[in-house]
C-alpha positions in Angstrom: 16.1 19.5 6.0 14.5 15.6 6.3 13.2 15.1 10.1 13.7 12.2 11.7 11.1 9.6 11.9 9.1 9.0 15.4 9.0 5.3 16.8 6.6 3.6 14.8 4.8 1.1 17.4 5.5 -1.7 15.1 6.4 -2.2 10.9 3.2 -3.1 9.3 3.0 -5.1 6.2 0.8 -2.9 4.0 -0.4 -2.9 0.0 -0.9 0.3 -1.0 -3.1 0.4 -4.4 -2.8 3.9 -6.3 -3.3 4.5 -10.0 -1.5 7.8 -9.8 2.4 7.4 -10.1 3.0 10.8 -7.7 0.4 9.7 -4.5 1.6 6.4 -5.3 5.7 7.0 -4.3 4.8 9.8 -1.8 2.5 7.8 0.4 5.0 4.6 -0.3 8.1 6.5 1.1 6.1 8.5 4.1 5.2 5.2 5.2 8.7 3.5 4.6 10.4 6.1 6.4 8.4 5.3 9.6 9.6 1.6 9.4 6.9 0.1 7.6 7.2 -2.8 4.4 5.9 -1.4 1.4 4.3 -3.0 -1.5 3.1 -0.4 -3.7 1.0 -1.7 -6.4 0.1 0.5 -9.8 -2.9 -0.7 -10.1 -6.5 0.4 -12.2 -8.2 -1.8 -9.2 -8.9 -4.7 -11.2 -5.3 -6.8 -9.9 -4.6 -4.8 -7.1 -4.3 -7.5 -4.5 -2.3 -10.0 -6.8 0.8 -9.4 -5.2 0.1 -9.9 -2.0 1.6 -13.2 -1.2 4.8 -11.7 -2.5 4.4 -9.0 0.8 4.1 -11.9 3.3 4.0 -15.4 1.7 3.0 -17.1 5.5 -0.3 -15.4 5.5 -1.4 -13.6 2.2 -3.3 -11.2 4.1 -1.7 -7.7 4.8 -1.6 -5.9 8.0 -2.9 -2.7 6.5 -4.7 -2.4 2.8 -4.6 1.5 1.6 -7.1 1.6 -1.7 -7.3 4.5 -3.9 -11.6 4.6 -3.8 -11.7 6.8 -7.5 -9.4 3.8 -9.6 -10.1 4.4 -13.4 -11.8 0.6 -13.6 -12.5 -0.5 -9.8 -13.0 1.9 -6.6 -11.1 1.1 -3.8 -14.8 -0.6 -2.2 -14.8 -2.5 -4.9 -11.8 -3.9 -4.5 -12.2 -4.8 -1.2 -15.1 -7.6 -2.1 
């Protein structure tokens, strides 16, 4: 039987950048169900952040970036320069 979420302190706009379908959706729905906006991004790390203004077109920054570090062309450090 599905719990119910605890109070988030606040929805966060956050990218989530996973290669792997499975970790991708899991982490995506754990964080959804808490109250949280989503964008989930199959990614190998070399467009991960391309769809950020679509997340939040007033600032194209994220609240919250959540990079898979082992992506097949790009680690998650990588990605972040």
């Amino acid at each position: 039987m599905a719990r119910e979420p605890i109070d988030a302190v606040g929805a966060w706009r956050i990218v989530l950048v996973e290669d792997d379908d499975d970790a991708r959706q899991t982490l995506q729905e754990l964080l959804e169900l808490y109250g949280h906006q989503v964008l989930a991004v199959r990614d190998t790390g070399l467009n991960g952040f391309a769809a950020v203004p679509e997340l939040r077109p007033d600032v194209a920054i994220p609240d919250v970036a959540i990079l898979d570090v082992g992506l097949p062309k790009m680690n998650g450090f990588q990605l972040t320069g």
